[in-house]
C-alpha positions as CSV (number, residue, x, y, z in Angstrom):
1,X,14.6,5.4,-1.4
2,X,11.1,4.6,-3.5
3,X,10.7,6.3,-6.5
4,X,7.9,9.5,-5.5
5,X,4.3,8.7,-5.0
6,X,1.7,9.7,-8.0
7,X,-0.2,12.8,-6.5
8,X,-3.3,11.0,-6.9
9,X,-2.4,8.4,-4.5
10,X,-0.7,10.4,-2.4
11,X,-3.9,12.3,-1.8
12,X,-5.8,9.2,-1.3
13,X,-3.4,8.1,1.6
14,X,-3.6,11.6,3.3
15,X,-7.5,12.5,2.7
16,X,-9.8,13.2,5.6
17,X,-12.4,11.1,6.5
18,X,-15.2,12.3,4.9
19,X,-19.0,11.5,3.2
20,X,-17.9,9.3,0.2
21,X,-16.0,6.8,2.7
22,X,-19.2,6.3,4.4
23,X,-20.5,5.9,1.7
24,X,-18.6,3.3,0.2
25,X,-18.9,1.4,3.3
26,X,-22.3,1.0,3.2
27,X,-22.4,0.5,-0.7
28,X,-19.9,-2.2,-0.6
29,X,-21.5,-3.0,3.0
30,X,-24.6,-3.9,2.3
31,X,-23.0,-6.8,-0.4
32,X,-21.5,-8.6,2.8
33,X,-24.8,-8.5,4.3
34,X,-26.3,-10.2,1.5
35,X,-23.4,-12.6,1.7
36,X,-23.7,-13.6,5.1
37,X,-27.4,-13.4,5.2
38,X,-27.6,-16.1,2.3
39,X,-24.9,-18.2,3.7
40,X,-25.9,-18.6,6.9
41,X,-30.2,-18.5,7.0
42,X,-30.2,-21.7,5.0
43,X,-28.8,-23.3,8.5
44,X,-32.3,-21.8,10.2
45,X,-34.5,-24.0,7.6
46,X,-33.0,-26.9,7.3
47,X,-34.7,-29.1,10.3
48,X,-38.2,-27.5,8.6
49,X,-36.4,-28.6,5.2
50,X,-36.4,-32.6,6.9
51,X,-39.6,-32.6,8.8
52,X,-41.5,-31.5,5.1
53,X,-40.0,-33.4,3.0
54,X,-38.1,-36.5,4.8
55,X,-40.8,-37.5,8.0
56,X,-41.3,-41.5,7.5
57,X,-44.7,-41.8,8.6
58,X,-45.0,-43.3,12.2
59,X,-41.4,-42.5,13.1
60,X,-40.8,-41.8,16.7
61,X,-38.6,-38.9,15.5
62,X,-39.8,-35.8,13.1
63,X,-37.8,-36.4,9.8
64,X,-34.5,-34.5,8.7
65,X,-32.3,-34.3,5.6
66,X,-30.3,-37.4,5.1
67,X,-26.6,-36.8,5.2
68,X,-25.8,-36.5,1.7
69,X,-28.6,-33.8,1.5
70,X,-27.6,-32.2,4.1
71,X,-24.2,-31.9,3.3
72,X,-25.2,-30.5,-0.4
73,X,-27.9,-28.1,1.2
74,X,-25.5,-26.7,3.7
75,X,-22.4,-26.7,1.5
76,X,-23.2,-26.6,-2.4
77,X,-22.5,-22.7,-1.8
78,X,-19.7,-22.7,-0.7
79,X,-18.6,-24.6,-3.3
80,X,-19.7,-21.8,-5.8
81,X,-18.4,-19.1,-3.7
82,X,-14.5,-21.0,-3.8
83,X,-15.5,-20.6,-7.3
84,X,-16.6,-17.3,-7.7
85,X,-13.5,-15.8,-5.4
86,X,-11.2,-17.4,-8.0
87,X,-13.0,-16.1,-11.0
88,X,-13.9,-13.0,-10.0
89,X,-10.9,-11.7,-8.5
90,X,-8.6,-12.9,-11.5
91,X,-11.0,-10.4,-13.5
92,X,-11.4,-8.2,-11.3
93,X,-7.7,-7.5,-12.0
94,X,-7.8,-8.2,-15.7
95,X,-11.1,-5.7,-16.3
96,X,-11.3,-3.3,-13.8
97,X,-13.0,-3.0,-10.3
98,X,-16.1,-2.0,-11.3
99,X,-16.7,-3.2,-14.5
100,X,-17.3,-6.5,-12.8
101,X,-18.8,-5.2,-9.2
102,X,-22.2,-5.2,-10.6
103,X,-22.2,-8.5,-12.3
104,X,-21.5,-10.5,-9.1
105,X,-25.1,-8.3,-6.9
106,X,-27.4,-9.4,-10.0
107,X,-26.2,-12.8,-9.9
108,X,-26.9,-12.6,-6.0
109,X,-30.3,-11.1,-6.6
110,X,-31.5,-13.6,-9.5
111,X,-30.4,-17.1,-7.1
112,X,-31.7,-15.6,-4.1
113,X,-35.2,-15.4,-5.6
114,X,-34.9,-18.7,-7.5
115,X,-33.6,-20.7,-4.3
116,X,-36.9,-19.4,-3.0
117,X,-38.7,-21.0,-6.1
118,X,-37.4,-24.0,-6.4
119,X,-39.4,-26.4,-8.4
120,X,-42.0,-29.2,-7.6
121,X,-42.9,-30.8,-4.9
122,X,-41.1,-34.1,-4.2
123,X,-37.9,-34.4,-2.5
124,X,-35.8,-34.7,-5.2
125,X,-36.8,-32.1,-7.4
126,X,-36.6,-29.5,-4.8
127,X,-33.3,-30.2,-3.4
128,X,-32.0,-30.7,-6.7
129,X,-33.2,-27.2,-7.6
130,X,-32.1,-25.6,-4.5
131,X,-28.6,-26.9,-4.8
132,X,-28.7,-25.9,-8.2
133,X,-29.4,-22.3,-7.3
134,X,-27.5,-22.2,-4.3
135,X,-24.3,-23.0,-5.9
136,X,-24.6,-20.5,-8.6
137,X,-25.6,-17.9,-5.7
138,X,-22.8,-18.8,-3.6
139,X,-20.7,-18.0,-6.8
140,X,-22.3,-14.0,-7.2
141,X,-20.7,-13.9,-3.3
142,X,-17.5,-14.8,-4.0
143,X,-17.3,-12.3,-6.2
144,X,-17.8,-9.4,-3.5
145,X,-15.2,-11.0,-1.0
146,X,-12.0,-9.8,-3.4
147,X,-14.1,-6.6,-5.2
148,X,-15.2,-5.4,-2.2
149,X,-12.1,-5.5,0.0
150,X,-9.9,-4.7,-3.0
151,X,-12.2,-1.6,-3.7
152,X,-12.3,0.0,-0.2
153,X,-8.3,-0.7,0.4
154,X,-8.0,1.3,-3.0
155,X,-10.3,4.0,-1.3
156,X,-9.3,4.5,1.8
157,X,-6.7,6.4,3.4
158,X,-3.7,5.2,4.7
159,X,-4.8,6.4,8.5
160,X,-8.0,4.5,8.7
161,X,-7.7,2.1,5.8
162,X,-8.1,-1.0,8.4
163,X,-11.3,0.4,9.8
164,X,-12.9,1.1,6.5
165,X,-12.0,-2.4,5.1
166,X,-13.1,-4.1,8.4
167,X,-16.4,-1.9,8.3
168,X,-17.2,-3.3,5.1
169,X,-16.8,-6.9,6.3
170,X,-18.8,-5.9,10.0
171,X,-22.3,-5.8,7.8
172,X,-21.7,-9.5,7.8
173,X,-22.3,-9.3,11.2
174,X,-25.8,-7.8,10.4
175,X,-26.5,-10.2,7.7
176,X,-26.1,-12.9,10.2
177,X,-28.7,-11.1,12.9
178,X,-30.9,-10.3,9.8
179,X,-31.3,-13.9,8.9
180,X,-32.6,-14.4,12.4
181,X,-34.7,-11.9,12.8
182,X,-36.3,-12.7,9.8
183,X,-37.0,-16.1,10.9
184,X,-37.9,-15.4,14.3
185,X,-40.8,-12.5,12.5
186,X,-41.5,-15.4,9.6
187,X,-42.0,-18.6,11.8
188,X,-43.8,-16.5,14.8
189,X,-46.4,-14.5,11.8
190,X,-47.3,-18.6,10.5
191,X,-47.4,-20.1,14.0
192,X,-50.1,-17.3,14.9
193,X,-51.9,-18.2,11.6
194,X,-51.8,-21.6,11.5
195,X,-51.1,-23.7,15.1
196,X,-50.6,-27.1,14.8
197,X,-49.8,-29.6,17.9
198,X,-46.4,-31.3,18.7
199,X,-45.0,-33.8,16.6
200,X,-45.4,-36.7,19.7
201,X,-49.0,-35.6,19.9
202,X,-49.9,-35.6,16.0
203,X,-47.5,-35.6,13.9
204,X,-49.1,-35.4,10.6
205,X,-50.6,-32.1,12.0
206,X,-47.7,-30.6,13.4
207,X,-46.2,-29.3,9.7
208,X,-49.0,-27.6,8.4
209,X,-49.0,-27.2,4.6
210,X,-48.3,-23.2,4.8
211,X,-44.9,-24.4,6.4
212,X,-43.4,-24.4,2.8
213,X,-43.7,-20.8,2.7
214,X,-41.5,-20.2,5.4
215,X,-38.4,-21.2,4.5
216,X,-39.1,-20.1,0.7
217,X,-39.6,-16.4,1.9
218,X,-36.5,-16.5,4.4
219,X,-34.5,-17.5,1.9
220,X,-35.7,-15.1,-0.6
221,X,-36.0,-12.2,1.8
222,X,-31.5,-11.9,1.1
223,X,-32.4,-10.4,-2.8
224,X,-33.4,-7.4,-1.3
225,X,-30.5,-5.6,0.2
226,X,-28.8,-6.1,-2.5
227,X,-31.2,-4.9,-5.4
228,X,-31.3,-1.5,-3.2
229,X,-27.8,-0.6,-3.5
230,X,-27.5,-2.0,-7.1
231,X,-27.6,1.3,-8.6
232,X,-25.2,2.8,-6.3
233,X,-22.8,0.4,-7.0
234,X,-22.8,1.4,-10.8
235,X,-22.3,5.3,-10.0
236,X,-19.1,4.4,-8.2
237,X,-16.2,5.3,-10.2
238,X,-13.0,2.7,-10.8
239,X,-10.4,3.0,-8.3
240,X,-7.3,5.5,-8.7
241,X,-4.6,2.3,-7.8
242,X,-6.4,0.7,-10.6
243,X,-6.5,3.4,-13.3
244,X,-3.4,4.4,-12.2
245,X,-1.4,1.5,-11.7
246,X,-3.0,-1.1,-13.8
247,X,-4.7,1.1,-16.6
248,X,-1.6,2.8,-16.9
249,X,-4.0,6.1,-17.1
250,X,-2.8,8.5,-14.0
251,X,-5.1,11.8,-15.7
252,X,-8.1,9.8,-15.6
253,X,-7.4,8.6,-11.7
254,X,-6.7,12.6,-11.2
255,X,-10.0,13.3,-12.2
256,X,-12.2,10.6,-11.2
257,X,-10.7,11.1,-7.4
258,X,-10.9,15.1,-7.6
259,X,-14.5,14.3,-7.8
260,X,-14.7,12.5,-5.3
261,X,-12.8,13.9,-2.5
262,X,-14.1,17.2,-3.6
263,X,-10.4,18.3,-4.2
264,X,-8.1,19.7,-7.0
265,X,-5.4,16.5,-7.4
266,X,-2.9,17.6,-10.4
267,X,-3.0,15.6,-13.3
268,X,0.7,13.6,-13.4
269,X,2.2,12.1,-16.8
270,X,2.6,8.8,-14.7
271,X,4.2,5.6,-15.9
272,X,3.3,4.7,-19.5
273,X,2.9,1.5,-21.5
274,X,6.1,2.6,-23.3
275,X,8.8,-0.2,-24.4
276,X,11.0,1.1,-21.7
277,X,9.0,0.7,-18.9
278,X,7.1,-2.5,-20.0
279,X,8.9,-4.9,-17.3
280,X,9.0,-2.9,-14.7
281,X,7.4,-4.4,-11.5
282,X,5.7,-6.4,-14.1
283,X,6.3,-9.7,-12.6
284,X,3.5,-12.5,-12.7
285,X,1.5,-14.4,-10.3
286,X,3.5,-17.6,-11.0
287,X,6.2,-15.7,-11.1
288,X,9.7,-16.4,-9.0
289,X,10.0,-12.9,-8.3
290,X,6.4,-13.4,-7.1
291,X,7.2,-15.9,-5.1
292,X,10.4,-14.5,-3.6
293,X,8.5,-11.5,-2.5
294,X,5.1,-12.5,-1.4
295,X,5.3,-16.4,-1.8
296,X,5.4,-17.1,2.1
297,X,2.4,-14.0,2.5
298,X,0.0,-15.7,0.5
299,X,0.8,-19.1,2.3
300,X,0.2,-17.3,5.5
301,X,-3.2,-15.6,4.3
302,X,-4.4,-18.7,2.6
303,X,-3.5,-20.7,5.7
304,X,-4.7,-18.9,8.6
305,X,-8.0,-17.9,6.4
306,X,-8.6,-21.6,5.6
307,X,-8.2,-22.8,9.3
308,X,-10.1,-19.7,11.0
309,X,-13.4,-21.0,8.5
310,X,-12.7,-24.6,9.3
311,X,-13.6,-23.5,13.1
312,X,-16.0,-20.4,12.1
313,X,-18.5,-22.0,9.5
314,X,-18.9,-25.6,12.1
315,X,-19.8,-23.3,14.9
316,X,-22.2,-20.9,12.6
317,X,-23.6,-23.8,10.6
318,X,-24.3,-26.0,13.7
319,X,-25.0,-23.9,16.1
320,X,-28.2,-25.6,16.3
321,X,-26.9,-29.3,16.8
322,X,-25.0,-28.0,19.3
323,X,-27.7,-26.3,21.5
324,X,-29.9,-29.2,20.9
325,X,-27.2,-31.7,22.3
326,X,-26.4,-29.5,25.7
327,X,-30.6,-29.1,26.0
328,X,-31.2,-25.3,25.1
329,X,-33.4,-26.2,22.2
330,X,-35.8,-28.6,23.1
331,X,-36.3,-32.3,21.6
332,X,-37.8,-31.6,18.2
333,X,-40.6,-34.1,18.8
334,X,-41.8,-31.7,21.9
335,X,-42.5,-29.1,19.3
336,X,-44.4,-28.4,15.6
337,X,-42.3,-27.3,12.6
338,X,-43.0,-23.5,12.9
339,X,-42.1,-23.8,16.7
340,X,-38.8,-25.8,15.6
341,X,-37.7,-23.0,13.4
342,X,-38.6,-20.3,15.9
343,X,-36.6,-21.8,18.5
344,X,-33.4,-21.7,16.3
345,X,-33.9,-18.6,15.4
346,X,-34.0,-17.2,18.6
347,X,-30.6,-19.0,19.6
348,X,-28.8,-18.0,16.7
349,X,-29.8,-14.0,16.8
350,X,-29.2,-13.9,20.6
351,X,-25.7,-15.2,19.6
352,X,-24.9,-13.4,17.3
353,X,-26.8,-9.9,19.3
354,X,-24.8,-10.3,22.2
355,X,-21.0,-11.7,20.6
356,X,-20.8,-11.9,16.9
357,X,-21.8,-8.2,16.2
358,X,-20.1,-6.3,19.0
359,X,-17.1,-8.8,18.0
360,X,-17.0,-6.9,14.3
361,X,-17.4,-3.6,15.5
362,X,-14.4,-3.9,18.4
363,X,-11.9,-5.1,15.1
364,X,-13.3,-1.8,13.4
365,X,-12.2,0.2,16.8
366,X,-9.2,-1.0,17.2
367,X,-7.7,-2.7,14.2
368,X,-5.8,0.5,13.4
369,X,-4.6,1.5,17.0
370,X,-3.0,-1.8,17.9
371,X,-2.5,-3.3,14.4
372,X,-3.6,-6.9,12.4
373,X,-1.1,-9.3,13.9
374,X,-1.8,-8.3,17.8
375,X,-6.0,-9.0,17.0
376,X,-5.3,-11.9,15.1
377,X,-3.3,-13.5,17.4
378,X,-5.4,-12.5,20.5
379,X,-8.5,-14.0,18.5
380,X,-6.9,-17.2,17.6
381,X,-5.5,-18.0,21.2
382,X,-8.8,-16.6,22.8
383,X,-10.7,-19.2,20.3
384,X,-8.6,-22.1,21.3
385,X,-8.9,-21.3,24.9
386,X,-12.7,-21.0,25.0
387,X,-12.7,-24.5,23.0
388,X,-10.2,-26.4,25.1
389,X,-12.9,-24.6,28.2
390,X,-16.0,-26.1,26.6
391,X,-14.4,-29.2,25.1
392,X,-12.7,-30.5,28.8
393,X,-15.4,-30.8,31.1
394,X,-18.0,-31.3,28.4
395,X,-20.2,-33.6,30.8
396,X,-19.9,-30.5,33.2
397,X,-22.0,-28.3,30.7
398,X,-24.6,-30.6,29.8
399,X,-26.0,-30.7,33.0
400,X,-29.5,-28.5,32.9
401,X,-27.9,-25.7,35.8
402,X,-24.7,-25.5,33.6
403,X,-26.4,-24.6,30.4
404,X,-26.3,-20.8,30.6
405,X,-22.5,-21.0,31.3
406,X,-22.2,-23.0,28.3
407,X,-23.9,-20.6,25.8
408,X,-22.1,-17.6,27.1
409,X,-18.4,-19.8,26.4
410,X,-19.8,-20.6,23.1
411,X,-20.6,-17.2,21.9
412,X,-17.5,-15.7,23.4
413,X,-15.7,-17.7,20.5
414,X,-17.6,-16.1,18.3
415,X,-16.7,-12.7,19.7
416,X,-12.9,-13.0,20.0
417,X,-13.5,-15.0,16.1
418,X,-14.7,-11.5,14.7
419,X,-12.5,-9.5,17.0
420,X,-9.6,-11.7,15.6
421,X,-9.0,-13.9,12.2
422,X,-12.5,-13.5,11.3
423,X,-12.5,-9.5,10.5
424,X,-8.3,-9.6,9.6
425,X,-7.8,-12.6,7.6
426,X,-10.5,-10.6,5.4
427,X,-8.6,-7.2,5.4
428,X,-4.9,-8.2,5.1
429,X,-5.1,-9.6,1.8
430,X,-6.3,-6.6,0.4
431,X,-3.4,-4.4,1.5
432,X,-0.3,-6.6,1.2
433,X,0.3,-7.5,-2.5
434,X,0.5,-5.5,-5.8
435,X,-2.4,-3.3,-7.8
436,X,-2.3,-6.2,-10.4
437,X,-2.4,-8.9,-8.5
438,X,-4.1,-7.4,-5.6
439,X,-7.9,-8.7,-6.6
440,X,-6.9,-12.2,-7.5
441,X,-4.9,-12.5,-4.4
442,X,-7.2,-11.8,-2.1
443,X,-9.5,-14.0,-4.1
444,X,-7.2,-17.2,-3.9
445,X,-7.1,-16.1,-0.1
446,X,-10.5,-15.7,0.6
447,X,-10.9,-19.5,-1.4
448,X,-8.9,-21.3,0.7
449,X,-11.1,-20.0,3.5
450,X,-14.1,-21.4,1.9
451,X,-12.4,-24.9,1.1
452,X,-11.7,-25.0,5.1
453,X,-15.6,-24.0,5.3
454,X,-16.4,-26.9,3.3
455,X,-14.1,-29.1,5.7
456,X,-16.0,-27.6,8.4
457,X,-19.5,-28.3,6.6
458,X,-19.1,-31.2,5.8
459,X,-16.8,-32.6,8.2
460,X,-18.1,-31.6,11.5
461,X,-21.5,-32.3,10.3
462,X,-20.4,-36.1,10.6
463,X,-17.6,-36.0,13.2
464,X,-20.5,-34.0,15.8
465,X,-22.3,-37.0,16.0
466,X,-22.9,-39.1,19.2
467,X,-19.9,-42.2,19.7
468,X,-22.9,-44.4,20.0
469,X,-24.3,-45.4,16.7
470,X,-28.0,-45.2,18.3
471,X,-28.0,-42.0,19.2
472,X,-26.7,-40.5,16.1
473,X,-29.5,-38.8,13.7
474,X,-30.9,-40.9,11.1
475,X,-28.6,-42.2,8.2
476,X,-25.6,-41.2,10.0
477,X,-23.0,-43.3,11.2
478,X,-21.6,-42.7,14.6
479,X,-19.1,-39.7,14.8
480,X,-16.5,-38.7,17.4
481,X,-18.8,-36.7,19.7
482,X,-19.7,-32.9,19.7
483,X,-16.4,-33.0,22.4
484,X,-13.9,-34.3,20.7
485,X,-15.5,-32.0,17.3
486,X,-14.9,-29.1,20.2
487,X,-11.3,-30.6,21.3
488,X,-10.3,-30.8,16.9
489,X,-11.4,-27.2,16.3
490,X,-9.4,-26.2,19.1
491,X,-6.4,-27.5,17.7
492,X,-7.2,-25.5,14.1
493,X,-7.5,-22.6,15.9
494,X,-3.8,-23.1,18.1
495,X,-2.7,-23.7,14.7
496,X,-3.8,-20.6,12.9
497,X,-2.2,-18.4,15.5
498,X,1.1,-20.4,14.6
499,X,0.4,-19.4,10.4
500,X,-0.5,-15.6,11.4
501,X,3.7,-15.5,11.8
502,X,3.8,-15.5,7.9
503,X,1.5,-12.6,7.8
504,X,3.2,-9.2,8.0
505,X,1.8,-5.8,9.9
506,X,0.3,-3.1,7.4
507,X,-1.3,-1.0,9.7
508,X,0.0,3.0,9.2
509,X,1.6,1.6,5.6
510,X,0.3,2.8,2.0
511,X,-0.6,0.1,-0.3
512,X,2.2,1.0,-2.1
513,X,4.9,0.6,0.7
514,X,3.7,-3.2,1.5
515,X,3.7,-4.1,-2.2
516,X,7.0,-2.3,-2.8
517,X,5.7,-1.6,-6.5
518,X,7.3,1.7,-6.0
519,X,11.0,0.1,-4.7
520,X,10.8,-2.1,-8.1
521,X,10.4,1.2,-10.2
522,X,13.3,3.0,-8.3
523,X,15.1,0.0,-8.8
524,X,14.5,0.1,-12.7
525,X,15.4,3.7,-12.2
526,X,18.8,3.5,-10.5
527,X,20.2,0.1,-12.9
528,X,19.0,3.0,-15.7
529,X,21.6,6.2,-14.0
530,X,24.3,3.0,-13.6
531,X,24.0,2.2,-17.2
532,X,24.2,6.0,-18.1
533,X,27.3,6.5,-16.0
């Protein structure tokens, strides 16, 4: 039998749902939606990014970024958010929640303007910037992946903890649709203003100097969200596991949650920092008792997290190539720079309108009626399915009457990606280990999905191009085909479902009862009564 839950936890796993949840949500939200909205709007500039600063005069072809720019622009970011999710969620655990919550927004703020303003005006100078800026932005997101689930888990009640953590990741789908919509609203205001011809009829006209604007302001546009709820993220108080777990301080938790549930919580003793209780349950990350008691969990959430992105990011980031090789988007030589961007933009946001969004929202619905494992499973299988479908007859979709079909299989991958892995691979991590190690777990989770977004960035950037070597883009050697791309992440995603095995159910558990902090103490406590006997 576990040794008795502290009161103050005990109320947080039995509250009703009520105003400050909602609020937490959005606080913590509206972070993801900076997060995704800076990842993934980068992907809407880059073809203006090649035609301004890579055309070769009197190529048949507007220009585009090289490969080795291109794979920098695209992932540089990811590269500081691996970083960030490491960092940050080791001190998340070390120095509270909150103390480090706001640090990670300003640093999204500050590289979301500079991105925007990045220096001179040859090639060079402004990818070098960019990158720059981009990395040290991507690094201020991985920060909020481990804060932001660790901090809602901590919050929520044991009923509807899986909804509130998934909510928190669904703004993500918003960030994405924001991104578009900004482009679409950007790229249609500087069309209006300043029309310029196709790129086969002039193509020195057809990127008109204003062009630079466009993708400067889209990227910038992603500081604002977050500067809003900046101030709101500072009146939150630190979480009751922490203080009362980690900080060792169960009056202060008592207090700081009677506040905010608007309830009277009695004010336990708790367990002290004493000499006698200073190994209990106070085993380390590197720890064998670590490993004998989570070691095959975090394998399964680092797994199944880095082979879900591997799939996720290539479809998100490429979404473009993609349309462009079935026909949706026109040839870019059939249209100007501000059209080029438009056109994407339009794709993207109608994908993610009619299958990315409604695929968050469904996990929200359901992830606490049938549980993590059944979603994740379903969206893994579902993914590999629709892959294997679109991969197969390839040649089948190409053809200008199959088009439609093909776009409505491609975003149901998306859907069944958010209403699966996408959405739990996110929340599981944040309920399965230890107070102490909870924010750093999550974080060495959440990094091994950004190395398989890397893979994905930079691999399927390369592998997506055409067999023959003539038909690939510019400085790119010839790849395996945007088929066999299709058929590999197909087999990621079979593969994932097989990981999600190592990954237990929490749904209906307290935080406390899937880390088993409170076995380890009653454990202490009985060897103690033994010894006494």
């Amino acid at each position: 039998m576990a040794k008795k839950q502290l009161e103050v936890l005990n109320a947080l796993d039995v509250a009703k749902t009520q105003w400050y949840h909602f609020t937490a949500i959005v606080i913590a939200g509206m972070g993801f939606f900076t997060d995704a909205y800076d990842l993934f709007c980068i992907s809407l500039v880059t073809k203006l990014l090649g035609r301004l600063y890579y055309t070769i005069e009197g190529a048949e072809k507007p220009g585009s970024l090289p490969p080795n720019v291109a794979a920098a622009v695209n992932g540089v970011a990811f590269c500081g958010t691996l970083t960030g999710q490491l960092f940050f969620g080791w001190l998340g655990d070390k120095l509270g929640r909150k103390k480090v919550y706001g640090m990670t927004l300003m640093m999204m703020v500050i590289c979301s303007i500079a991105s925007g303003l990045s220096l001179g005006s040859q090639p060079k100078a402004v990818m070098a910037t960019l990158c720059f800026f981009r990395f040290w932005l991507g690094f201020g997101i991985g920060g909020d992946y481990p804060l932001s689930a660790t901090i809602m888990s901590e919050y929520a009640n044991k009923k509807t903890r899986g909804a509130f953590i998934a909510a928190v990741f669904a703004m993500q789908g918003f960030g994405i649709l924001a991104g578009g919509m900004v482009a679409i609203i950007m790229s249609a205001a500087f069309k209006a203003a300043y029309p310029a011809p196709a790129y086969e009829v002039n193509a020195a006209a057809s990127v008109p100097a204003a062009s630079d604007y466009v993708w400067r302001l889209i990227v910038m546009f992603g500081a604002l969200p977050a500067a809003l709820t900046y101030y709101w993220r500072m009146k939150m108080p630190e979480t009751a596991r922490y203080t009362a777990l980690v900080a060792k301080n169960a009056k202060q938790a008592a207090a700081d949650m009677s506040k905010v549930l608007q309830v009277d919580i009695e004010a336990e003793p708790g367990p002290g920092p004493g000499p006698e209780r200073k190994n209990v349950n106070q085993f380390g990350l590197l720890s064998k008792e670590f490993v004998r008691r989570h070691g095959l969990h975090l394998l399964g959430t680092t797994s199944t997290w880095f082979l879900l992105d591997i799939a996720f990011y290539s479809q998100n980031l490429f979404q473009k190539d993609i349309f462009s090789a079935i026909g949706w988007i026109p040839a870019a030589k059939t249209m100007n720079a501000l059209e080029e961007v438009y056109r994407i933009a339009r794709a993207q946001t109608l994908i993610a309108l009619c299958s990315t969004v409604p695929g968050y929202w469904f996990t929200v619905v359901f992830i606490d009626r049938i549980g993590r494992f059944a979603i994740q499973i379903m969206g893994f299988a579902m993914m590999t399915i629709f892959m294997f479908a679109l991969a197969i007859p390839y040649e089948h979709w190409t053809h200008p009457d199959n088009r439609i079909g093909f776009v409505v299989m491609y975003s149901l991958t998306f859907f069944f990606a958010n209403f699966g892995p996408n959405a739990t691979t996110f929340v599981v991590p944040a309920e399965i280990f230890p107070a102490r190690l909870r924010s750093t777990c999550h974080g060495i989770s959440a990094a091994a999905g950004k190395a398989g977004a890397m893979v994905g960035a930079f691999g399927f950037l390369y592998a997506a191009q055409s067999k023959d070597p003539e038909k690939a883009e510019a400085g790119y050697p010839a790849g395996i085909g945007v088929r066999n791309a299709l058929l590999v992440l197909g087999c990621v995603n079979a593969l994932g479902a097989m990981f999600t095995f190592l990954v237990p159910e929490s749904n209906g558990k307290s935080l406390e009862e899937m880390s088993k902090e409170n076995e380890a103490e009653d454990e202490d406590e009985n060897e103690k009564e033994l010894a006494s006997v």
